[in-house]
Biopython code that builds the backbone (N, CA, C, O; Angstrom):
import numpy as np
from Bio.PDB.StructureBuilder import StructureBuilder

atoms = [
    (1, "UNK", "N", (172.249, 159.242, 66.281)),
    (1, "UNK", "CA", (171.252, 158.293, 66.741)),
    (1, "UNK", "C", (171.875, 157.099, 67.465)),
    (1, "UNK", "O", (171.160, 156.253, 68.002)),
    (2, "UNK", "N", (173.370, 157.024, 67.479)),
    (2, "UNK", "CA", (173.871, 155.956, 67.956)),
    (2, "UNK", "C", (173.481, 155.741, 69.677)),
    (2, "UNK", "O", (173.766, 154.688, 70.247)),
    (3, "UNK", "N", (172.866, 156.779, 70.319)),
    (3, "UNK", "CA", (172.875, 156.968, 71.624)),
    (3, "UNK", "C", (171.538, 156.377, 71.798)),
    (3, "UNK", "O", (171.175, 156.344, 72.974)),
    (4, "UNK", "N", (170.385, 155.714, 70.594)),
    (4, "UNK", "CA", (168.842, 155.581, 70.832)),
    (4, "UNK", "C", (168.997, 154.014, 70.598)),
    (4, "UNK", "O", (168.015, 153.319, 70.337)),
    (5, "UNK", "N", (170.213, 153.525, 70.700)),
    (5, "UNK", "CA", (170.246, 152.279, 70.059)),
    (5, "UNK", "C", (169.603, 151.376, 71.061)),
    (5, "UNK", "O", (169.926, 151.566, 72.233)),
    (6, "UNK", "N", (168.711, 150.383, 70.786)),
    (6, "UNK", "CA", (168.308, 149.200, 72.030)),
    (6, "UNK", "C", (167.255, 150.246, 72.823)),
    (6, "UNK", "O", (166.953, 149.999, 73.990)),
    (7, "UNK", "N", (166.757, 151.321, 72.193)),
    (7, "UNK", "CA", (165.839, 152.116, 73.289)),
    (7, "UNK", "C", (164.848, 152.211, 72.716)),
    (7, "UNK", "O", (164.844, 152.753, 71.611)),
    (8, "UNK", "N", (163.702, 151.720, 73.276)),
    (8, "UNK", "CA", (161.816, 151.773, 73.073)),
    (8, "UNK", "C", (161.842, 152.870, 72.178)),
    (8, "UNK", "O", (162.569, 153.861, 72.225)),
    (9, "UNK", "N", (160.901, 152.557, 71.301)),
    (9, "UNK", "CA", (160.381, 153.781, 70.687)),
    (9, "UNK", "C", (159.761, 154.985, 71.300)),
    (9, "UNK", "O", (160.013, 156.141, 70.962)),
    (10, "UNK", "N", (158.754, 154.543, 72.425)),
    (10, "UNK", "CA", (158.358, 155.253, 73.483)),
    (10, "UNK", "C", (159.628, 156.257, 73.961)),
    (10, "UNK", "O", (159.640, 157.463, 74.209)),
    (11, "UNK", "N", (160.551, 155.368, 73.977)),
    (11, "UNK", "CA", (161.540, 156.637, 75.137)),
    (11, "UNK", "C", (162.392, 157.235, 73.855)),
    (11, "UNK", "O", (163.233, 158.021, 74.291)),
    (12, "UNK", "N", (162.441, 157.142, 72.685)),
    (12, "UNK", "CA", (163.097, 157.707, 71.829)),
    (12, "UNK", "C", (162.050, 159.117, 71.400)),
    (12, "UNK", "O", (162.474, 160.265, 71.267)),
    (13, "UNK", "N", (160.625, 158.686, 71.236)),
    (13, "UNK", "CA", (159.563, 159.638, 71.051)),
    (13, "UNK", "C", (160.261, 160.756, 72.462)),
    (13, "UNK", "O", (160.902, 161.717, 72.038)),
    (14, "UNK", "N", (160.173, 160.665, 73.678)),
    (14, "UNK", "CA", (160.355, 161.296, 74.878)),
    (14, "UNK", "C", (161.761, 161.880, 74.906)),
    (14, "UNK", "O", (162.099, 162.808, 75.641)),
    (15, "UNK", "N", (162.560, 161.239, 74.022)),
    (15, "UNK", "CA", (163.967, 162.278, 74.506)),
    (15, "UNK", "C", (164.103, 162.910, 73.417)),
    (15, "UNK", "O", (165.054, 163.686, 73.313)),
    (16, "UNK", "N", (163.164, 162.730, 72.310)),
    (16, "UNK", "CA", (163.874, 163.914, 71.286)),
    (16, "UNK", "C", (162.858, 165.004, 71.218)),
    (16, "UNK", "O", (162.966, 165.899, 70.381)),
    (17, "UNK", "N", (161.616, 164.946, 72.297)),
    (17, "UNK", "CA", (161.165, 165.987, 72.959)),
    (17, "UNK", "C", (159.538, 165.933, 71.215)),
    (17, "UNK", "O", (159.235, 166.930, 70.560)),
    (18, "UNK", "N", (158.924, 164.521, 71.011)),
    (18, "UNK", "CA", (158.551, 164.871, 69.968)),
    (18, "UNK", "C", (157.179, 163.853, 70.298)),
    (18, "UNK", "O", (156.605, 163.361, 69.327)),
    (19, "UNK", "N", (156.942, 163.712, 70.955)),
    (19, "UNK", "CA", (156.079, 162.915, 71.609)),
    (19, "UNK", "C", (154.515, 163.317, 71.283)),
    (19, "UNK", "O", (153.455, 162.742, 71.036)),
    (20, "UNK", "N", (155.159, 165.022, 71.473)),
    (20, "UNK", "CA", (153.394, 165.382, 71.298)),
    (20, "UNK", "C", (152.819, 165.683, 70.047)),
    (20, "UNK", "O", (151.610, 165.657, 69.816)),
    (21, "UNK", "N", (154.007, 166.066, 68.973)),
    (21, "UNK", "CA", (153.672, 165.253, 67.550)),
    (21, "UNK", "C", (153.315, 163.894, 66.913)),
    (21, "UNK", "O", (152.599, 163.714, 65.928)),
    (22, "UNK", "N", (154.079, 162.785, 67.816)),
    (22, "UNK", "CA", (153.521, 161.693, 67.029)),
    (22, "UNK", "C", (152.189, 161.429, 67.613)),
    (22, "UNK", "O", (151.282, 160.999, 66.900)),
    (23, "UNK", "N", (152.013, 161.674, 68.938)),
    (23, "UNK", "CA", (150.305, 161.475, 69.084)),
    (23, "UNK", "C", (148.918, 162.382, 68.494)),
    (23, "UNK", "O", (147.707, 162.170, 68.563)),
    (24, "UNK", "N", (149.672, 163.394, 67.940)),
    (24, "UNK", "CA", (148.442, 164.756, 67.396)),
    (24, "UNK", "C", (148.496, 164.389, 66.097)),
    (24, "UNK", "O", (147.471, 164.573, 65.440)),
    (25, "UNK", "N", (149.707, 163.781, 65.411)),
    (25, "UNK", "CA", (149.468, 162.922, 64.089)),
    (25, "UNK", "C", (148.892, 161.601, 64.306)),
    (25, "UNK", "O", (148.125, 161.345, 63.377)),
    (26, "UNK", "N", (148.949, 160.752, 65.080)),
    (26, "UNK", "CA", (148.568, 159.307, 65.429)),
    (26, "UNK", "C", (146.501, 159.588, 65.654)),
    (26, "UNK", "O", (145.603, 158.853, 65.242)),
    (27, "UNK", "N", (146.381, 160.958, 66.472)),
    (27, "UNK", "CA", (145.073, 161.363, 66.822)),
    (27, "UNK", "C", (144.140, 161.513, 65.555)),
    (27, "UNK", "O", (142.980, 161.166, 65.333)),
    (28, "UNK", "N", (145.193, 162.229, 64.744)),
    (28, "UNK", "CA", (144.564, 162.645, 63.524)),
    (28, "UNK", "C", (144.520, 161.877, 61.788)),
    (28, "UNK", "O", (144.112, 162.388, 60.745)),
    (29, "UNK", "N", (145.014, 160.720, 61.989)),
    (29, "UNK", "CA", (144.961, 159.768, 61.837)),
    (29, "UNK", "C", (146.293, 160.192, 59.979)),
    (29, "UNK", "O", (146.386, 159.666, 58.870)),
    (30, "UNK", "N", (146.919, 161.245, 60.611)),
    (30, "UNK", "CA", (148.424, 161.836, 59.386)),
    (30, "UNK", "C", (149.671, 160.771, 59.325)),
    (30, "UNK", "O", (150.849, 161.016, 59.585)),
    (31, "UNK", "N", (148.968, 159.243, 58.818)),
    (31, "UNK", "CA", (150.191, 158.618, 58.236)),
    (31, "UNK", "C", (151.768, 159.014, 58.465)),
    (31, "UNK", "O", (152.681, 158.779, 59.256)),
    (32, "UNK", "N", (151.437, 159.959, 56.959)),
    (32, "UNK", "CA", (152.719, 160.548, 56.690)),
    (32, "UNK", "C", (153.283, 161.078, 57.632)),
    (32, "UNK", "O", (154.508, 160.954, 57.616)),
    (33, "UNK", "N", (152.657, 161.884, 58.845)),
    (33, "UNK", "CA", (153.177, 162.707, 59.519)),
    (33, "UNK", "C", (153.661, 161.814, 60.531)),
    (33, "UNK", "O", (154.831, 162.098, 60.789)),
    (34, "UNK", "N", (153.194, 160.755, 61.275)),
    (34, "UNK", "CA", (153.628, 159.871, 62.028)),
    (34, "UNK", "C", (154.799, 159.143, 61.672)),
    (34, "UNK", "O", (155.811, 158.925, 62.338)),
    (35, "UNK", "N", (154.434, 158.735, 60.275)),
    (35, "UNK", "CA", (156.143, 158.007, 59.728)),
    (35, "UNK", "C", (157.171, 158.794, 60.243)),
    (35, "UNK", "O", (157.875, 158.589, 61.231)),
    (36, "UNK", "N", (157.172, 159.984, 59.229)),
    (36, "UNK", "CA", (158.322, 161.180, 59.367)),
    (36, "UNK", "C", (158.876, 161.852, 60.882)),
    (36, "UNK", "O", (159.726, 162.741, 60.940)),
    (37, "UNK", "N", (158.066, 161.102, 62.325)),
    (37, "UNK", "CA", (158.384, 161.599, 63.332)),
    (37, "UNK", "C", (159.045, 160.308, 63.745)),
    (37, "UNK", "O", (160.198, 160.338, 64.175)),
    (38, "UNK", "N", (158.514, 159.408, 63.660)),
    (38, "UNK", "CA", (159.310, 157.683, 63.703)),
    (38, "UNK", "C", (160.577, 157.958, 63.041)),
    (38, "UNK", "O", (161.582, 157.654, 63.684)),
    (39, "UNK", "N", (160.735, 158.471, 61.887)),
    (39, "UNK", "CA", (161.890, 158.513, 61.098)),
    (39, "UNK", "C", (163.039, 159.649, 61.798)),
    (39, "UNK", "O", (164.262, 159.686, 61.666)),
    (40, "UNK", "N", (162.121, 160.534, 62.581)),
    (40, "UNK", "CA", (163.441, 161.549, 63.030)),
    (40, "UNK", "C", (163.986, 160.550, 64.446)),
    (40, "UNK", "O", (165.125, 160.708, 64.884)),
    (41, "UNK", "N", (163.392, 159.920, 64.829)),
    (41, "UNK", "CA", (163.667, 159.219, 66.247)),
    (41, "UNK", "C", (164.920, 157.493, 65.464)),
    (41, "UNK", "O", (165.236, 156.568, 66.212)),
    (42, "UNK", "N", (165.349, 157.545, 63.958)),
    (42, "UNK", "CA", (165.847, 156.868, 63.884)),
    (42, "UNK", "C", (165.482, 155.540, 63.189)),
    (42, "UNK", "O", (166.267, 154.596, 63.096)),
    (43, "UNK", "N", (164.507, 155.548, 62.818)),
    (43, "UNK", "CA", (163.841, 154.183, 62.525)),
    (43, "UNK", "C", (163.564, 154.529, 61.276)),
    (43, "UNK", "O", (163.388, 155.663, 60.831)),
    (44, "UNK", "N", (163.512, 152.905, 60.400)),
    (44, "UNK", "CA", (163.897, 152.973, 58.827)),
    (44, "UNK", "C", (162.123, 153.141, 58.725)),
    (44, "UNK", "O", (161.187, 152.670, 59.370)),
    (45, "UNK", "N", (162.255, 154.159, 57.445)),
    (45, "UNK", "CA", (160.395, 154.275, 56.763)),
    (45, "UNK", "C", (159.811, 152.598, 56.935)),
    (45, "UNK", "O", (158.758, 152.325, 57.512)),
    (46, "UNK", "N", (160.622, 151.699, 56.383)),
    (46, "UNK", "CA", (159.558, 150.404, 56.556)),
    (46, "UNK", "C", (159.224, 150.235, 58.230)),
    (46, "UNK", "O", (158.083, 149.824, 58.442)),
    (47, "UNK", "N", (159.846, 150.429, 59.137)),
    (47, "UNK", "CA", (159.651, 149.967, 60.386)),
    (47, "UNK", "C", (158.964, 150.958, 61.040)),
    (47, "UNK", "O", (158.594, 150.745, 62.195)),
    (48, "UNK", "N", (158.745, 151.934, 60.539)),
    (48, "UNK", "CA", (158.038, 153.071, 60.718)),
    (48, "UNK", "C", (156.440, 153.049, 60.882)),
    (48, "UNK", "O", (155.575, 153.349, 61.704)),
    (49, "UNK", "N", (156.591, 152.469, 59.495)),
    (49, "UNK", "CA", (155.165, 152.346, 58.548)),
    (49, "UNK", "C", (154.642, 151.395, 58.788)),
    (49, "UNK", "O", (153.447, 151.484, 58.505)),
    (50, "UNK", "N", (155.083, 149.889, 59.436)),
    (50, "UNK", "CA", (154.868, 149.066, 60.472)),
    (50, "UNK", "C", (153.987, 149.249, 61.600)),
    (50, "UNK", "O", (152.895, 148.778, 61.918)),
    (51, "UNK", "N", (155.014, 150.301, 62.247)),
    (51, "UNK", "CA", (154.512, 150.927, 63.854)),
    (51, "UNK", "C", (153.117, 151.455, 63.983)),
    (51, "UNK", "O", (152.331, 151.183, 64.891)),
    (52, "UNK", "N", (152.864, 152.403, 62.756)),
    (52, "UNK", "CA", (152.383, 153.432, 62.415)),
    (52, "UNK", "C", (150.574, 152.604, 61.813)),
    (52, "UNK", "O", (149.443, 153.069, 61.959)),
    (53, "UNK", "N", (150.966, 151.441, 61.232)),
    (53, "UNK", "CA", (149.841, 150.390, 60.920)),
    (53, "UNK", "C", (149.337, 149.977, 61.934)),
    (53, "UNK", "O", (148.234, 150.360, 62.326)),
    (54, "UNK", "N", (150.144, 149.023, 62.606)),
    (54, "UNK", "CA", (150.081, 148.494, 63.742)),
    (54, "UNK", "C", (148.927, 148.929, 64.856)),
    (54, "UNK", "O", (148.029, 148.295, 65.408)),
    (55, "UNK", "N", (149.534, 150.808, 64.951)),
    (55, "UNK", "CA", (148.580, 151.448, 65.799)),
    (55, "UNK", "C", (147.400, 151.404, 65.710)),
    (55, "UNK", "O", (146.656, 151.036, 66.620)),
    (56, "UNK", "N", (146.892, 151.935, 64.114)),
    (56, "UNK", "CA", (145.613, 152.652, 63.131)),
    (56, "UNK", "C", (144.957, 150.794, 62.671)),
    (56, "UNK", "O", (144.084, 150.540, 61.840)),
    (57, "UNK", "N", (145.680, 149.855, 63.474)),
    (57, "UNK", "CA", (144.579, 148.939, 63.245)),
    (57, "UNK", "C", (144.632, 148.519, 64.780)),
    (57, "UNK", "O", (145.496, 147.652, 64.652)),
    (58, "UNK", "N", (144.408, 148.511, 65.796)),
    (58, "UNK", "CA", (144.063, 148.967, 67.361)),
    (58, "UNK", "C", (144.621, 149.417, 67.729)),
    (58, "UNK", "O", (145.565, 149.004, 68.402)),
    (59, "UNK", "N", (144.160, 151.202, 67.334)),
    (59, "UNK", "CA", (144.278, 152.154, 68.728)),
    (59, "UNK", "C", (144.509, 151.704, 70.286)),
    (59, "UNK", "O", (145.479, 152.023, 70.974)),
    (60, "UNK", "N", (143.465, 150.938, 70.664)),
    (60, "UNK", "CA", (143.046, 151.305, 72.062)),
    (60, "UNK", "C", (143.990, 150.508, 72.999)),
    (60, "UNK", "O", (144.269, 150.618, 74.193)),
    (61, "UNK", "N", (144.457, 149.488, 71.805)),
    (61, "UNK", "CA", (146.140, 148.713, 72.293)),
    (61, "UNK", "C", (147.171, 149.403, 72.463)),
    (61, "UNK", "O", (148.069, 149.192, 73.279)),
    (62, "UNK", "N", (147.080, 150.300, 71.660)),
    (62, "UNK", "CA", (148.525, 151.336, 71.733)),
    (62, "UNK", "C", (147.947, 152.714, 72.850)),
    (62, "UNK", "O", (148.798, 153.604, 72.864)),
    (63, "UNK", "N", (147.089, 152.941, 73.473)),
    (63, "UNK", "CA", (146.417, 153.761, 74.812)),
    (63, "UNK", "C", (146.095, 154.798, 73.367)),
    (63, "UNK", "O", (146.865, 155.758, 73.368)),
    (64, "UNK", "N", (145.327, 154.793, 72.409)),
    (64, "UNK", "CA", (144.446, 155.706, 71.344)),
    (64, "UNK", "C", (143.022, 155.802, 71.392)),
    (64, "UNK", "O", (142.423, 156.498, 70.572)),
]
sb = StructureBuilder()
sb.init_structure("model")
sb.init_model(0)
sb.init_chain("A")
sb.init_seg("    ")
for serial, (resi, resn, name, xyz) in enumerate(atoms, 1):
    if name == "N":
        sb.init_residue(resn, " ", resi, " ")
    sb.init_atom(name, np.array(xyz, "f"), 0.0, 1.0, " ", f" {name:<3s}", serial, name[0])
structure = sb.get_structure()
């Protein structure tokens, strides 16, 4: 993960080719499943679970 360091979550979602999981979990409103794709892209469960709040309290800010 040392290569995702200083890089958007956005472009970390896009290079580990997983993008269309965190939005079909983000769509479907799978917590867990969103953490655990945040978490393969490198990011600690709390900052995850952050992101993952963040969204599921305005969608339409994050393009949902």
């Amino acid at each position: 993960m040392e290569e995702l360091k200083g890089v958007t979550i956005n472009e970390r979602l896009f290079a580990l080719k997983v993008t269309e999981s965190f939005d079909a979990a983000i769509k479907s409103k799978n917590c867990k499943a969103a953490i655990e794709v945040l978490e393969q892209c490198g990011l600690s469960y709390s900052s995850a679970l952050e992101t993952v709040s963040s969204i599921f309290k305005n969608p339409k800010r994050y393009g949902y």
